[in-house]
C-alpha atoms as one frame of an Amber mdcrd trajectory, in Angstrom:
protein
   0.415  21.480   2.651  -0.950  22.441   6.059  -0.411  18.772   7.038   3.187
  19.041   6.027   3.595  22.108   7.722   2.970  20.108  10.831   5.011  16.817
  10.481   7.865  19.313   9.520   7.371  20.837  12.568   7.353  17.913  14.620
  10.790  16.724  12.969  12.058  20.109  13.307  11.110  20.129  17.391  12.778
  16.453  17.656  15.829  16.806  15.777  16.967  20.209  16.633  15.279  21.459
  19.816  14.223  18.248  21.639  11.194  16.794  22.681  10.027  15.829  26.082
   9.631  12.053  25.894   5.663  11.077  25.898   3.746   7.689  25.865   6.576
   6.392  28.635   9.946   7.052  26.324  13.121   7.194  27.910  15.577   8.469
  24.567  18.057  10.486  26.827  20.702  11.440  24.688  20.901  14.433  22.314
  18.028  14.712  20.008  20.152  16.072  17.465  21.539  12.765  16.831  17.947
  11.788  15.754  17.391  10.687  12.385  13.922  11.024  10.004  13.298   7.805
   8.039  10.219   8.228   5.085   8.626   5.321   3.869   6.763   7.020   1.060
   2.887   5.858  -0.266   1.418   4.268  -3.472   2.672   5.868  -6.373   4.534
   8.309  -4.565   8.159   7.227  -5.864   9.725   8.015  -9.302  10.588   5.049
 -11.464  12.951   4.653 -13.910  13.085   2.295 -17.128  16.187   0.037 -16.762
  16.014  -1.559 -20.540  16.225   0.108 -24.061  12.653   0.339 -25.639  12.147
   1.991 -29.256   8.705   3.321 -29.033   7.162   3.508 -32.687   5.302   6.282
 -34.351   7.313   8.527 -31.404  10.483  10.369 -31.142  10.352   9.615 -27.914
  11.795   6.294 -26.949  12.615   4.691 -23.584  16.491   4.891 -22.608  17.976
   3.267 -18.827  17.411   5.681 -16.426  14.495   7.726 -18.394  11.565   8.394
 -15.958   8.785   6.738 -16.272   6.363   7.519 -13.282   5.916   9.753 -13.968
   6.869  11.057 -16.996   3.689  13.022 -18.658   5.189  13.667 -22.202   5.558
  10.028 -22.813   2.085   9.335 -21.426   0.690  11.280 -23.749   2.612  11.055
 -26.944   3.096   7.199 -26.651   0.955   5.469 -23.890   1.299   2.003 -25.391
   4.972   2.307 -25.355   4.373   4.018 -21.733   2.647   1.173 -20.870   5.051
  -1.642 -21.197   7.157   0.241 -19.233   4.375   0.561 -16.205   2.546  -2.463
 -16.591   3.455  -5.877 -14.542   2.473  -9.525 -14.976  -0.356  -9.933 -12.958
   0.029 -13.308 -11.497   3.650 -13.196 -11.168   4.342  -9.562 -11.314   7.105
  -9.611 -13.650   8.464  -6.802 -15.747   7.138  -6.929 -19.601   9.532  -8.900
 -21.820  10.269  -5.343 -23.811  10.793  -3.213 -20.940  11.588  -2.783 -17.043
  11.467  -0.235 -14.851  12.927   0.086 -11.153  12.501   2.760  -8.458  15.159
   5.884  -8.413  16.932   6.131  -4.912  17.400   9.184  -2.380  15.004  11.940
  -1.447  14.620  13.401  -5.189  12.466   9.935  -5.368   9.784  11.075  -3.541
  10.023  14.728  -3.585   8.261  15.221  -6.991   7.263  12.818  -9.786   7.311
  15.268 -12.629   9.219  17.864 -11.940   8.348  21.384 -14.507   5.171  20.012
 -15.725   2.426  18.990 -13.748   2.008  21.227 -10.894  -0.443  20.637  -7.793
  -1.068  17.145  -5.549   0.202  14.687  -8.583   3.667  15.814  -9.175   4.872
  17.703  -5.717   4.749  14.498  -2.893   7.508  15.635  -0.406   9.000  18.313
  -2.006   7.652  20.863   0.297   7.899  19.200   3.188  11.890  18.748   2.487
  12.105  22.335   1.743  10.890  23.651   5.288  12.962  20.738   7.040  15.959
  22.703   5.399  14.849  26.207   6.667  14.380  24.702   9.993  17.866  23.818
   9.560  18.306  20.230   9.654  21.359  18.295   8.793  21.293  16.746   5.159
  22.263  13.539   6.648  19.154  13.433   9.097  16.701  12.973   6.710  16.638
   9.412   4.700  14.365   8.721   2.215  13.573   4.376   1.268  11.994   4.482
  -1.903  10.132   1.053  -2.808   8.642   0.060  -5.749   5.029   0.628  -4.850
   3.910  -1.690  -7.917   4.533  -4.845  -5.807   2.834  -6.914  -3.283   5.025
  -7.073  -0.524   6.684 -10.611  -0.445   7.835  -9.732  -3.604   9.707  -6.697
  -2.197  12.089  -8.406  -0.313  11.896 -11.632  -2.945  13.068  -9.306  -5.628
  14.800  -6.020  -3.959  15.554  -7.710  -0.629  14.186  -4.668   0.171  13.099
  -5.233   3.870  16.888  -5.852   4.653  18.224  -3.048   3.042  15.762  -1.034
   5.620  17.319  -2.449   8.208  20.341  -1.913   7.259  19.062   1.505   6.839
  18.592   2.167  10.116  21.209   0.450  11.379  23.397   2.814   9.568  21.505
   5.689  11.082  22.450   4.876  14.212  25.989   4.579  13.445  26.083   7.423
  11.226  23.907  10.223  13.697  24.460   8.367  16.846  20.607   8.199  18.222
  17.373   6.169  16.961  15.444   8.075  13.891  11.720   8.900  13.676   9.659
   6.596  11.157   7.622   8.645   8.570   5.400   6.818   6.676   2.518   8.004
   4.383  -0.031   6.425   3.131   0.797   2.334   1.751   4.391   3.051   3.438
   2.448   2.240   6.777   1.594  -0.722   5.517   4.902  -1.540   4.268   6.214
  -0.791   7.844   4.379  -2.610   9.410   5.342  -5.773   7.051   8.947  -4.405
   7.882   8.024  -4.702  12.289   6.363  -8.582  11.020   9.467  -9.637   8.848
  11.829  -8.270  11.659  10.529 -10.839  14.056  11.755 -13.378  11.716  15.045
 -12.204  11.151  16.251 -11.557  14.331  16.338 -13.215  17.551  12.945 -13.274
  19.133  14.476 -11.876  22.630  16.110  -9.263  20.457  13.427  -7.971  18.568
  12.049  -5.402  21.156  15.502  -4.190  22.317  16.922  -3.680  18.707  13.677
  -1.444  18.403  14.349   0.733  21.447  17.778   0.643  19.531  16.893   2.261
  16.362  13.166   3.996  16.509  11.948   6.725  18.576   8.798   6.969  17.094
   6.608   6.440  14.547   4.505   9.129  12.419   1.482   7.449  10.786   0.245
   9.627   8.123  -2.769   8.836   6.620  -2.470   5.199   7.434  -4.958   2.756
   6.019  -5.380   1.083   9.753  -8.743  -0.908   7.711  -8.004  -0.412   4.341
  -9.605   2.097   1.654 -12.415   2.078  -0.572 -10.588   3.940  -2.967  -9.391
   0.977  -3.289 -12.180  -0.888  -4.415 -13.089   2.045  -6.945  -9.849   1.836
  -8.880 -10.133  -2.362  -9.021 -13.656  -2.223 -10.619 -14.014   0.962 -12.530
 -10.540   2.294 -13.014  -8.978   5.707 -10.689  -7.200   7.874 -13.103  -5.752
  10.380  -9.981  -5.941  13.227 -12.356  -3.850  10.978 -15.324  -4.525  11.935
 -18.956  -5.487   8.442 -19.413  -9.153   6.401 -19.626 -10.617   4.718 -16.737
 -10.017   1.868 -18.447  -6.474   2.264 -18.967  -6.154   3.045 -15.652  -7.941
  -0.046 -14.475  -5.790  -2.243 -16.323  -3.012  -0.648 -14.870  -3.863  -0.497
 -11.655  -4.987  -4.303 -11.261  -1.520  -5.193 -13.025   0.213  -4.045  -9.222
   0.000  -7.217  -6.418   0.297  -4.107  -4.375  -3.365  -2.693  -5.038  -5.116
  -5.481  -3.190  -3.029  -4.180  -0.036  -4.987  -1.624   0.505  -8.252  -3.484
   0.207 -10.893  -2.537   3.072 -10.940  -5.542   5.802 -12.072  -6.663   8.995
 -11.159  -5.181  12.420 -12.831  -8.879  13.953 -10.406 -11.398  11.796  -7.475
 -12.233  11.733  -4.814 -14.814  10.650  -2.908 -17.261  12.925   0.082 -15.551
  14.834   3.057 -16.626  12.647   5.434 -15.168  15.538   4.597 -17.545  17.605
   4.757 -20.476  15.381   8.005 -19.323  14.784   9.271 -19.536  18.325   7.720
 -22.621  18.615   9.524 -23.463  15.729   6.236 -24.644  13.551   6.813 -24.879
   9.804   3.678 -23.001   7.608   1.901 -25.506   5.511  -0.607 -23.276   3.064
  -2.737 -20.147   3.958  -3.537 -18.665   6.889  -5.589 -20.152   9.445  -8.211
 -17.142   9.277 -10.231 -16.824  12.549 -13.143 -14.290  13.308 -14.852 -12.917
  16.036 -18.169 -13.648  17.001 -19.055  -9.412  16.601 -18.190 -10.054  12.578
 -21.044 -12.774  11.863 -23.563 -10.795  14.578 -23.646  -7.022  12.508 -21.621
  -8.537   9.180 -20.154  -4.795   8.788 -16.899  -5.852   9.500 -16.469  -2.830
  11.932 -17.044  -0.501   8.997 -20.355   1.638   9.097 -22.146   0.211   5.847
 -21.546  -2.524   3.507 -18.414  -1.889   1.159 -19.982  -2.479  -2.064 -23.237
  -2.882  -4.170 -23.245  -5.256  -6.936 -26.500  -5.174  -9.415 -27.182  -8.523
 -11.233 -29.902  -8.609 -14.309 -32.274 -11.054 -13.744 -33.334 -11.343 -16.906
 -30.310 -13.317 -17.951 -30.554 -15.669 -14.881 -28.140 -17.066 -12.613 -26.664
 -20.119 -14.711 -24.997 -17.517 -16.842 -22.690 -17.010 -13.484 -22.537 -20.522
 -11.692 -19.948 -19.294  -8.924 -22.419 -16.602  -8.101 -25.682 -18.706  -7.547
 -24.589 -20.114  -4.200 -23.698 -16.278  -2.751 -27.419 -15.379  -4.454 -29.148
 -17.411  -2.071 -28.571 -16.146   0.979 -27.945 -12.555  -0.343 -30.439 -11.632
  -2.914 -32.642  -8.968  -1.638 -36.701  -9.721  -3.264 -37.237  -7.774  -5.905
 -39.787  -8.262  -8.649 -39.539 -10.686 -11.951 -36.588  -8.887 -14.614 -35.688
  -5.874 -12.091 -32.104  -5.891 -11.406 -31.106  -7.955  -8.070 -28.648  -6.670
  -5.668 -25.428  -8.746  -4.012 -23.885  -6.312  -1.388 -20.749  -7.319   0.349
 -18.741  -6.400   3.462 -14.977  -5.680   3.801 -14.604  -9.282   5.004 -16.214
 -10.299   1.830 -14.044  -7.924  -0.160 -10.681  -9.267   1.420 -11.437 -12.709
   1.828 -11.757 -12.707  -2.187 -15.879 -13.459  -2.068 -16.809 -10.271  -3.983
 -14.248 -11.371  -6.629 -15.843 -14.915  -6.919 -18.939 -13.412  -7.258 -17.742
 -11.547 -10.498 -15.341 -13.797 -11.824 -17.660 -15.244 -14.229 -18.021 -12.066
 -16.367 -14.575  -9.977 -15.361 -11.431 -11.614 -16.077  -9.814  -9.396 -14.202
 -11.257 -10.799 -10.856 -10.247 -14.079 -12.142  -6.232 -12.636 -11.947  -7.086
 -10.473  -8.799  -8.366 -13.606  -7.055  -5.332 -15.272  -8.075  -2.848 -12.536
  -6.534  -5.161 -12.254  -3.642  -4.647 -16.176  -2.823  -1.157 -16.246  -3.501
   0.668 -12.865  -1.918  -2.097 -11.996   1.102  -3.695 -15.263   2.019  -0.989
 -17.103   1.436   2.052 -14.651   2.362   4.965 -16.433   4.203   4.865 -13.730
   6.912   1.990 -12.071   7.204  -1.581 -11.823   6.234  -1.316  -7.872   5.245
  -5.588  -7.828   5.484  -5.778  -8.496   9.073  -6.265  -5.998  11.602  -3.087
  -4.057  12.856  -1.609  -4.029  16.672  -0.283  -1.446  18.048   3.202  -1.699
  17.343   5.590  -1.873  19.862   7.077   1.003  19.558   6.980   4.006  22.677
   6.120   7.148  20.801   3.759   6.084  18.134   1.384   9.759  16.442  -1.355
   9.341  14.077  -2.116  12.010  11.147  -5.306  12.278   9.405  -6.861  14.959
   7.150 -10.387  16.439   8.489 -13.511  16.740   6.790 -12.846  13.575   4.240
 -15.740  11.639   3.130 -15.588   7.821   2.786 -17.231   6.762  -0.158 -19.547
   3.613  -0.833 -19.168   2.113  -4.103 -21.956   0.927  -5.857 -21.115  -1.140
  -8.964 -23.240  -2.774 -11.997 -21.757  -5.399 -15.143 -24.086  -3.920 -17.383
């Protein structure tokens, strides 16, 4: 709350008092023309089932518009029901045949997910931080809210939702509508989404007007809790399940989170690779064929920490079973295997270029279907995104006023993870 406390602050400072311009910006008109844009984080927008599902063995069915995420009451009287509503196709992240579900719009999207029932971190998201922009006194119209549905990878938002145009258009209509450039607020995966957004927007526009139609329309850009390398919370809720305080199983919550293209976007990578620089193909006028051309630095292959302090993860293979019970895994073995005596377990440890480039899954694959479908998703909307490859390291975008926001005192974990 503290942390909100802050940012409101900050938008408080910019869009009523003024700010003096820092980091060279050169916004001269009246800051209270300035408009707050929030890209909200994983999980952090309400959705709401757009089909008729009868739920059996429940009074509660599924009507269009009920909430969904999150709606507790369901959950728990009829998670299977719940489920079909949550759940996607995991290679081509498609509602389930019985029942769809879309994200709600406007700022009571993000300001709570259950409102009346769960109190706390999992049902208040910006709720607070809304409230003390109104005491401040800011304009209704100054703060916009772009809910997204944070279930999908992100070609697939703008395939499905178009939803990187309607942000432009968002702030295209905040300029017209407050007469100044608005602050980005992103928390969380919305950094990552924004980022897509600065990526897809040298696309769509002409290349010389890129820069100036930024000038145009952002001031600056709050980074809250951005995953700059990832998280290994990440890697947690792919192999062992992250309920987030859920009245579900770990399982459950594993097969619901690996459903979502959007989980692998927050896999831990590599601050020394990269993929080939699309924008310049583009003004070349090159034409894509396949995945990224994905080029590291001689620092990755010298420490093989991938900039990160300590391998990402610990894998623990029996030897008593032997490796032709996982053929994809022998090759890996051999160069990997610490020694360890006859029918102790063996360990496999990988880095966050190993986790992102899809070797840990391949390693796995023989024994967990589910890195069989996350190797799939991770081919098809990372490595092989038309604009981007999301798990490559970010630049600083090229925006003037750009503040980063971070908790204190967080521990990163290591994950350590056995089959058996």
């Amino acid at each position: 709350m503290r942390e909100g406390c802050r940012i409101a602050i900050l938008l408080a400072v910019f869009l009523l008092i003024g700010a003096p311009a820092v980091d060279g910006g050169d916004f001269k008109g009246d800051y209270s023309k300035l408009s707050g844009i929030i890209i909200p984080g994983f999980a952090s927008t309400q959705l709401r089932a757009w089909s008729i599902l009868d739920c059996p063995y429940s009074p509660l069915d599924f009507n269009p518009l009920d909430l969904v995420w999150l709606d507790t009451t369901k959950l728990l009287s009829a998670v299977n029901c719940w489920l079909k509503c949550i759940l996607l196709d995991p290679y081509n992240q498609t509602d389930h045949p019985e029942c769809k579900s879309r994200p709600d719009s406007g700022l009571s999207a993000i300001t709570e997910l259950d409102p009346g029932y769960i109190t706390g971190p999992l049902s208040s998201v910006w709720k607070e931080w809304v409230k003390w922009c109104i005491e401040f006194g800011i304009e209704a119209n100054a703060i916009i809210a772009v809910p997204f549905d944070w279930r999908l990878p992100p070609s697939m938002l703008e395939e499905r939702d178009l939803y990187f145009h309607k942000l432009k258009l968002t702030f295209e209509t905040a300029l017209k509508l407050r007469g100044g450039p608005s602050l980005v607020f992103a928390h969380s995966l919305g950094n990552n989404v924004f980022r897509y957004f600065l990526e897809w927007l040298k696309l769509e526009i002409a290349p010389k007007h890129y820069i100036q139609w930024l000038d145009e329309h952002i001031h600056a850009y709050f980074a809250v809790g951005a995953p700059l390398l990832g998280a290994t919370e990440t890697v947690k809720g792919i192999l062992s399940g992250q309920t987030f305080g859920l009245p579900v199983s770990e399982g459950t919550a594993r097969l619901m989170f690996n459903s979502f293209g959007s989980s692998l976007w927050m896999l831990p990578f590599t601050k020394y690779c990269r993929a080939e620089n699309e924008y310049w193909k583009h003004l070349s006028g090159g034409i894509r064929k396949g995945h990224h051309t994905y080029q590291c630095e001689e620092q990755e292959f010298q420490s093989n920490y991938s900039g990160w302090p300590t391998n990402i993860v610990n894998i623990e293979i029996p030897s008593n079973r032997g490796f032709e019970a996982y053929p994809s895994i022998s090759e890996i073995a051999e160069n990997s295997l610490s020694n360890m005596e006859c029918g102790l377990p063996r360990q496999l440890s990988f880095s966050a270029r190993e986790v992102s480039d899809g070797t840990l899954f391949k390693a796995i694959e023989d024994y967990d279907s589910d890195s069989k479908r996350l190797l799939y998703q991770l081919h098809k909307s990372y490595h092989g995104d038309p604009v981007l490859n999301p798990l490559t390291p970010w630049d600083r975008p090229p925006i003037k006023n750009v503040f980063c926001i971070y908790g204190i005192d967080l521990k990163t974990e290591v994950i350590s993870y056995s089959p058996c």
